[in-house]
Every structure is written in structure tokens, then in C-alpha cells.
C-alpha positions in Angstrom: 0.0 0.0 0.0 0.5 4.0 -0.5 2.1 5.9 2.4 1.7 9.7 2.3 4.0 10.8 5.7 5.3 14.0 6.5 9.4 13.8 7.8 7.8 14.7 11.1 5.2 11.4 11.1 7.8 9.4 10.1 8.8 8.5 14.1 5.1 7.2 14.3 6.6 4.2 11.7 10.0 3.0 13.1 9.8 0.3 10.8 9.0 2.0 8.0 10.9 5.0 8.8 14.3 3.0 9.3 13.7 0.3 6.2 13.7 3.4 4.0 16.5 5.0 5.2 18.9 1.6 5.2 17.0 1.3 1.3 18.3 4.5 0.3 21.8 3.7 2.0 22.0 0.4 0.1 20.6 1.8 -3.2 22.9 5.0 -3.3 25.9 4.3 -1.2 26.3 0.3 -2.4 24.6 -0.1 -5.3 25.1 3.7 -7.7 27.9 4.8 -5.8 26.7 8.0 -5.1 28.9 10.2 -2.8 26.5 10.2 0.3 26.2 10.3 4.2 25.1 6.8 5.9 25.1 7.5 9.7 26.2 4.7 12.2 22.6 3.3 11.6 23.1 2.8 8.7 21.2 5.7 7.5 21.0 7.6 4.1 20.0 10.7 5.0 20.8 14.3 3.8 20.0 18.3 4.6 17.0 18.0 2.6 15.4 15.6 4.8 15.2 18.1 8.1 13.1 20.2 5.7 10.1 18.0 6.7 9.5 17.0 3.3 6.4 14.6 2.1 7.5 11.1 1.6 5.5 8.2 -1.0 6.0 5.5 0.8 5.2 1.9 -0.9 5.1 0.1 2.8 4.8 -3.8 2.6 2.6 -6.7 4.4 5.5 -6.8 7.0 5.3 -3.1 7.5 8.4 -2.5 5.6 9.7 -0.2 3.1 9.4 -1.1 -0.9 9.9 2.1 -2.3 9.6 6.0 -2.0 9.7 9.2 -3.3 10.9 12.3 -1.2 8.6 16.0 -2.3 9.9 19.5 -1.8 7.8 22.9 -3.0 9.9 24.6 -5.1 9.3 27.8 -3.1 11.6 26.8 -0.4 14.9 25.2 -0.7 15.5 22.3 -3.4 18.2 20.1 -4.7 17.6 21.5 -8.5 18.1 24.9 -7.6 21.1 24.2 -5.0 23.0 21.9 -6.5 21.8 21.3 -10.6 21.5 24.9 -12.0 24.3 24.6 -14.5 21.4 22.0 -16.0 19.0 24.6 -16.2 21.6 27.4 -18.0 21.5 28.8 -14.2 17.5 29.6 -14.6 15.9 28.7 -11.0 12.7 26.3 -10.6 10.4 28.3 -7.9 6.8 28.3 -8.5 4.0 27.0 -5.8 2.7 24.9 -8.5 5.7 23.0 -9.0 7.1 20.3 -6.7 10.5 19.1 -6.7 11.0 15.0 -6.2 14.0 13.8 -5.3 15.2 10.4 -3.8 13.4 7.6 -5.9 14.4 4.3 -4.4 13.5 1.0 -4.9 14.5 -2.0 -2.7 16.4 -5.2 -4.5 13.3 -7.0 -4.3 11.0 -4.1 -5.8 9.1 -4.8 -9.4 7.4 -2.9 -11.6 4.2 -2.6 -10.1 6.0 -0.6 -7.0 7.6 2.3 -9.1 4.2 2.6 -10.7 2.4 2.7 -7.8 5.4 5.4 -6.3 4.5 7.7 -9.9 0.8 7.0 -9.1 1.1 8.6 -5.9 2.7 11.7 -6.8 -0.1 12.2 -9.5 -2.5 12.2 -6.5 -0.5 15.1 -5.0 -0.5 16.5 -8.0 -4.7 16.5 -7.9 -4.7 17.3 -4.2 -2.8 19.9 -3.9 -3.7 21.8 -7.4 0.1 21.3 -8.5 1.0 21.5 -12.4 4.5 19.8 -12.3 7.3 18.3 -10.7 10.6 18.7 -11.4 13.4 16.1 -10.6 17.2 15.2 -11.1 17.3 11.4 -12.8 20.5 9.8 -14.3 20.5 7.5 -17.5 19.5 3.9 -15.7 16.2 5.8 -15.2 14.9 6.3 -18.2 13.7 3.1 -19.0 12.2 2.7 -15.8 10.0 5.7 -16.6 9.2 4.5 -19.9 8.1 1.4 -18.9 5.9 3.1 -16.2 4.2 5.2 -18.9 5.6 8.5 -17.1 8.3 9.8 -19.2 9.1 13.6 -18.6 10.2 16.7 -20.4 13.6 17.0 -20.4 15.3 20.4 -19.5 18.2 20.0 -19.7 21.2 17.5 -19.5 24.8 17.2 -18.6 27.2 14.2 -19.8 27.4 11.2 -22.6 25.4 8.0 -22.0 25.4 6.3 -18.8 26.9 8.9 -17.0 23.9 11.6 -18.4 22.1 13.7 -15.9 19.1 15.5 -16.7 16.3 17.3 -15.1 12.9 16.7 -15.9 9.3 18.2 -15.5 6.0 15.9 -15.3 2.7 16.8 -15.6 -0.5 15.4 -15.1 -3.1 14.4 -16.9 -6.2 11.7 -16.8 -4.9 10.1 -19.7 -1.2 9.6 -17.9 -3.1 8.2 -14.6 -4.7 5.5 -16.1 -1.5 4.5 -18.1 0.3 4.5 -14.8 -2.5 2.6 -12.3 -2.5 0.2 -14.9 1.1 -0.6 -14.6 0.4 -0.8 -11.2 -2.0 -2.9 -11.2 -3.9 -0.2 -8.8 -7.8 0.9 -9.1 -8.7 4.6 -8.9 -10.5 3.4 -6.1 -8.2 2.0 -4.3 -5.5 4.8 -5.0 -7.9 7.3 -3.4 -8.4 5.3 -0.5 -5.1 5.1 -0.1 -4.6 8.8 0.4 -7.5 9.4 2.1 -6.2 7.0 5.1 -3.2 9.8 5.1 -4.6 13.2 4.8 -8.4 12.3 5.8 -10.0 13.4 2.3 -10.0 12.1 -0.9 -7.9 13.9 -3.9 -9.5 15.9 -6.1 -9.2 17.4 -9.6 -7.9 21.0 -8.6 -5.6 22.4 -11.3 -5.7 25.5 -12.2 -4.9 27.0 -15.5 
């Protein structure tokens, strides 16, 4: 199932809180190499995650983490516009419609149906919160993942030759892309919303604005 947390709920889902954590450790630090900060927990954690940023959260039967999805406003601070301007020719991201996702992680086990699900769940955010985009950092290994999910972004801009490209992306939302993606997922609209009502106590709703 469909997590929605908030940095500060997190504590209320030790399990959870600590299988995604160790996930990200093991998917960054291990697996991609990536030059981040594991604490003696075994922890992957960064500045971004005091911000008390919204977490997707695929939790399993056991109460575990399968996958997530970390959500920033663009408003405040962001990875894009701290650390990837030269992507952008130095042009910021900051708009209350846009949200910036960051931290896509899968565990080992994790198939397709559980980055679907992740993608679906940001499109609910999208519809709940009247957003028109989000706008994330992804490296060439991800491309085909989003393809296959039937999510692909716009691309902004890129830095690098083949595997080693970095890009930023924007996605949008549409009716058209949500069924594509639940799906995928093997998810019903029903189901979806039930999902995020059990979070946030109302169902999401159709609020873009033009």
C-alpha cells in the first residue's frame, strides 16, 4: 500500500521510517555509488530531509519499506536549484505549483508494479494539492524505468554522454497519464484514493488551475 508521511510522522513508523532509510543507503551508497552520508545506523539521510519533506512511501505486508519518493515545494529550498543549476543554464525552478521530487528508491526485491504505484502517488499530490508539475534530477538507468511506467518527462536539460547523463525533468499530469500508470500498477482509482485518504483524511481531487 500507498504511504503519504510527512518527515515529522515518520517517528510514528519506526519500521518503515528505518527500512527506508537503510533502502536508500544500500541503493545510493552500495549499489550507484553515489557520494552520500550513511550515519552509524546505517542511514542515508541528507540536509533536505530536516526540511520535513512529504514522503511516497510503498510500505509492505510486513510493515516495511518497498519504495519511495521524497517531495519538496519549489518555493523553499531544493536540490535543482542548489546543487543542478548549470542543468538549467543557471535559470531557478520556484513556483507554488511546482514540486520538486527527489530520492526515488526501490528495494532489491522491488518490481514494476511498486515504481508505478510510487509515480501514481505523486499524480495524487498533483490532484490534491492543485500542482502543475514536478521537477526532478534522474540519471541514464532511469529512463527506461519511466518509460516502462508510462511516465516519461520533459527534459530540461542534460549534462554528460550515456550512462553517465544527468538530466532534469518536468511531469505533468493528466487523466490520460493516470490510467497508463495505475494500470502498470495494477492499482484501481479506487483503491488509490483510498489510499490517500487513510493519510490526509479526504480524498484527492481534480484541482488544477490554468
Amino acid at each position: 500500500m500507498l504511504r503519504y508521511l510527512y518527515a515529522s510522522e515518520l517517528a510514528l513508523f519506526p519500521r518503515l521510517q528505518a527500512s527506508m532509510f537503510r533502502d536508500r543507503a544500500e541503493q545510493f551508497q552500495k549499489r550507484l555509488r553515489w557520494a552520500v552520508t550513511v550515519d552509524d545506523r546505517g542511514w542515508e539521510r541528507d540536509e533536505y530531509d530536516d526540511l520535513d519533506p512529504l514522503y511516497v512511501i510503498w510500505e509492505r505486508p510486513d510493515g516495511s519499506h518497498g519504495g519511495s519518493m521524497r517531495f519538496l515545494p519549489t518555493t523553499g529550498r531544493t536540490m535543482v536549484n542548489e546543487h543542478f543549476l548549470t542543468l538549467l543554464d543557471g535559470v531557478e525552478v520556484r513556483s507554488p505549483l511546482i514540486w520538486e521530487c527527489t530520492r526515488f528508491c526501490l528495494t532489491p526485491e522491488a518490481d514494476s508494479r511498486v515504481a508505478a504505484g510510487l509515480m501514481l502517488g505523486g499524480g495524487e499530490l498533483m490532484r490534491a494539492f492543485g500542482l502543475r508539475h514536478f521537477v526532478g534530477v534522474f540519471d541514464a538507468r532511469m529512463v527506461r524505468i519511466y518509460r516502462m511506467i508510462g511516465s516519461s518527462p520533459e527534459v530540461l536539460g542534460s549534462s554528460g554522454d550515456g550512462k553517465e547523463t544527468i538530466s532534469v525533468g518536468l511531469w505533468d499530469y493528466s487523466p490520460v497519464a493516470r490510467a497508463r500508470v495505475m494500470a502498470r500498477a495494477q492499482i484501481s482509482s479506487e483503491m488509490s484514493e483510498a489510499w490517500f485518504e487513510q493519510s490526509f483524511g479526504y480524498r484527492p481531487e481534480l484541482r488544477m488551475t490554468a
